[in-house]
C-alpha beads as a LAMMPS data file, in Angstrom:
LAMMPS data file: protein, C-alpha beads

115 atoms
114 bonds

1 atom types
1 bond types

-500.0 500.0 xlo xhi
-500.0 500.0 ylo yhi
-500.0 500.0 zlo zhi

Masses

1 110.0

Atoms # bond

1 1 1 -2.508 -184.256 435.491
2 1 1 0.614 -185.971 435.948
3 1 1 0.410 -186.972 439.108
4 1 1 0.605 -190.793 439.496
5 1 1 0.269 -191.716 443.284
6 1 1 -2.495 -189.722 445.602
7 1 1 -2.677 -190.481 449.165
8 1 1 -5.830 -190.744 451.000
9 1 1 -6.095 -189.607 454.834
10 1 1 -8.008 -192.712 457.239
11 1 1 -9.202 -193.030 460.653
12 1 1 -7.446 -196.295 462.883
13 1 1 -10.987 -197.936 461.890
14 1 1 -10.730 -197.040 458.153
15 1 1 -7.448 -198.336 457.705
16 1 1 -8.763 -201.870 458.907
17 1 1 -11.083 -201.879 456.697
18 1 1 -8.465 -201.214 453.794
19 1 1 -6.349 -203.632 455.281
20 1 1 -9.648 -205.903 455.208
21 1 1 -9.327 -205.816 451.359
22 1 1 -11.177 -202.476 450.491
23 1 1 -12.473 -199.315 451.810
24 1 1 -15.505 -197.967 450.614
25 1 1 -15.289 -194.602 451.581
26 1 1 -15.596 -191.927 454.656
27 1 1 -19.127 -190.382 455.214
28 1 1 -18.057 -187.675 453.529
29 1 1 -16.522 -189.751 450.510
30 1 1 -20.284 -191.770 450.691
31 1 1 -22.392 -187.995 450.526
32 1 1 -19.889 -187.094 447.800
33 1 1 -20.533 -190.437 445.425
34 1 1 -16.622 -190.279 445.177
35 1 1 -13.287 -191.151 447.629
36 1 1 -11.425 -188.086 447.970
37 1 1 -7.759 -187.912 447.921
38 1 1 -4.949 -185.459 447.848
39 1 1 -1.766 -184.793 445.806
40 1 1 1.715 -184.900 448.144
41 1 1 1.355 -181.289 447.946
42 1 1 -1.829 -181.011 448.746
43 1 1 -2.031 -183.545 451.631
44 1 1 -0.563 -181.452 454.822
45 1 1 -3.236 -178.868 453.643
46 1 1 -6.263 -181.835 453.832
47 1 1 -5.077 -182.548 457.346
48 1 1 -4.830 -179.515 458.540
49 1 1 -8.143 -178.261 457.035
50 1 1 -10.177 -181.677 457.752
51 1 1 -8.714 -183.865 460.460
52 1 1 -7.722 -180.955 462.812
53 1 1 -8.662 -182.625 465.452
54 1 1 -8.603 -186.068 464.895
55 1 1 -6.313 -188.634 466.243
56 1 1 -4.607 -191.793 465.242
57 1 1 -4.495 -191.190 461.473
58 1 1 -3.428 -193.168 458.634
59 1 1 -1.913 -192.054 455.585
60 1 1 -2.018 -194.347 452.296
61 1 1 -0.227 -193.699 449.450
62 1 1 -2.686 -195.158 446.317
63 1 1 -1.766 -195.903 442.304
64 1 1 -3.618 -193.379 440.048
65 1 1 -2.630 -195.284 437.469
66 1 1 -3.736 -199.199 438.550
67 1 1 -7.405 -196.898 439.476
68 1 1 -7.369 -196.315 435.767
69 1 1 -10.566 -194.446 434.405
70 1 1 -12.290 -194.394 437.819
71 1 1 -10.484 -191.199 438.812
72 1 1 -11.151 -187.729 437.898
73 1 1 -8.875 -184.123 438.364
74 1 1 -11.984 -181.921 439.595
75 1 1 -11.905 -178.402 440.780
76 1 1 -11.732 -178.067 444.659
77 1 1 -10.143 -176.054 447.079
78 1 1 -8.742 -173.033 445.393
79 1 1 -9.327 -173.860 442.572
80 1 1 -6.896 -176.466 442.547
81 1 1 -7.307 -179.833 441.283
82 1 1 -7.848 -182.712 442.838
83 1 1 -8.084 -186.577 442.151
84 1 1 -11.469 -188.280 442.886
85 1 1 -12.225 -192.035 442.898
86 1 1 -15.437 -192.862 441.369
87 1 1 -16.885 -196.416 441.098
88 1 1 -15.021 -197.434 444.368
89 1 1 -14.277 -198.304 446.310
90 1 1 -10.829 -198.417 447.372
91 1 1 -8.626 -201.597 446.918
92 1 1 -6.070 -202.259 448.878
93 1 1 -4.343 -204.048 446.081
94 1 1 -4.003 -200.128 445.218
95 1 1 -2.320 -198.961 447.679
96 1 1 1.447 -198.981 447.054
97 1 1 2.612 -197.657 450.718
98 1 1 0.502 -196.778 453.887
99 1 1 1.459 -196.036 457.833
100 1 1 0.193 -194.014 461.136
101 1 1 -0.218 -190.457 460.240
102 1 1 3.738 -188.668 460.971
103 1 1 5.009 -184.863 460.427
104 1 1 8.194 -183.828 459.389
105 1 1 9.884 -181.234 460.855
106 1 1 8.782 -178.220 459.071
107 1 1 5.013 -179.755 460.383
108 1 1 4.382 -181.511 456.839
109 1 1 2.594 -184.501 456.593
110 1 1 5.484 -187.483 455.696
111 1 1 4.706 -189.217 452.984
112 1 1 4.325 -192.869 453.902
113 1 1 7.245 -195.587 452.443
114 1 1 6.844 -199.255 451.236
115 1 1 8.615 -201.973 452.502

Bonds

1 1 1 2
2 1 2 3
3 1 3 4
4 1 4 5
5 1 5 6
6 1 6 7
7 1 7 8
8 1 8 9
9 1 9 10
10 1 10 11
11 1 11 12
12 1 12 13
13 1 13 14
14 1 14 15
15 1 15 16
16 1 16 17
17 1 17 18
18 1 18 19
19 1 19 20
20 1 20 21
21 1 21 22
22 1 22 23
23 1 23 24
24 1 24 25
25 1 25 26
26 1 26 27
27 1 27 28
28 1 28 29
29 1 29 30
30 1 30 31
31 1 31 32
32 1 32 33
33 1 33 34
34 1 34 35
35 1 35 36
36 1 36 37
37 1 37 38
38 1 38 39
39 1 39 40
40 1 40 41
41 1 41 42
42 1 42 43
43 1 43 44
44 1 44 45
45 1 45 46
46 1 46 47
47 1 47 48
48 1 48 49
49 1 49 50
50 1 50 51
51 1 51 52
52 1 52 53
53 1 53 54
54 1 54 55
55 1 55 56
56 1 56 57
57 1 57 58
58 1 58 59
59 1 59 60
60 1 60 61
61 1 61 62
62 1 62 63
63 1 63 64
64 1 64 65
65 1 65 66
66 1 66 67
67 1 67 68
68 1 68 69
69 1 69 70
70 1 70 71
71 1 71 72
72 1 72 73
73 1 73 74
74 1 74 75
75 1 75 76
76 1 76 77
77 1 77 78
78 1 78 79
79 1 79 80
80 1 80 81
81 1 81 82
82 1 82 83
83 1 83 84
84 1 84 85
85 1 85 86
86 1 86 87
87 1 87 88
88 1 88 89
89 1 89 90
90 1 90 91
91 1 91 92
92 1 92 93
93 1 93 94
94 1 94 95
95 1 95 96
96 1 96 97
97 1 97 98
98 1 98 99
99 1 99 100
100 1 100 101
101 1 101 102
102 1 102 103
103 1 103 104
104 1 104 105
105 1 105 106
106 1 106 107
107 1 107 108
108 1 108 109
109 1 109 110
110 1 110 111
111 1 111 112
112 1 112 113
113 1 113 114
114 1 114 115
């Protein structure tokens, strides 16, 4: 894959704990043994299908690259792939961009912006 940046979908209380210095991981990211996270074009699709009714969301925008060999394309959702984080957790060091949870107008996710 390509793909150098991923973007990972928190709760208000996850993001403090990124902000803190690192995250280790959602429950679901803790059953897993890996922090899941989503493509741009795959991240309207993970809210929709996972935080449907969830408030006050976070969106941050990670580096695949400064993960290095901890992540891992793997087979998911319709067969499409997807970038896992193994060995977490997540640093915040990592994280290029992140902000409250915003849609666009066509009711895509917006991807969030440094600085």
């Amino acid at each position: 894959m390509s793909d150098t940046i991923a973007y990972k979908v928190l709760t208000a209380a996850q993001m403090a704990e990124l902000e803190g210095g690192s995250f280790a991981g959602a429950p679901i990211d803790l059953a897993d043994g890996y922090i899941h996270l989503s493509t741009a074009a795959q991240l309207t699709e993970t809210v929709d299908k996972h935080f449907a009714e969830a408030v006050d969301l976070h969106v941050a925008a990670v580096d695949l690259e400064a993960l290095g060999d901890g992540v891992k394309w793997e087979e998911s959702r319709g067969g499409q792939l997807f970038p896992h984080l193994y060995g977490g957790p997540l640093l915040l060091e990592t994280v290029i961009a992140y902000g409250p949870l915003s849609r666009n107008d066509d009711g895509s996710v917006a991807l969030p912006v440094a600085g």
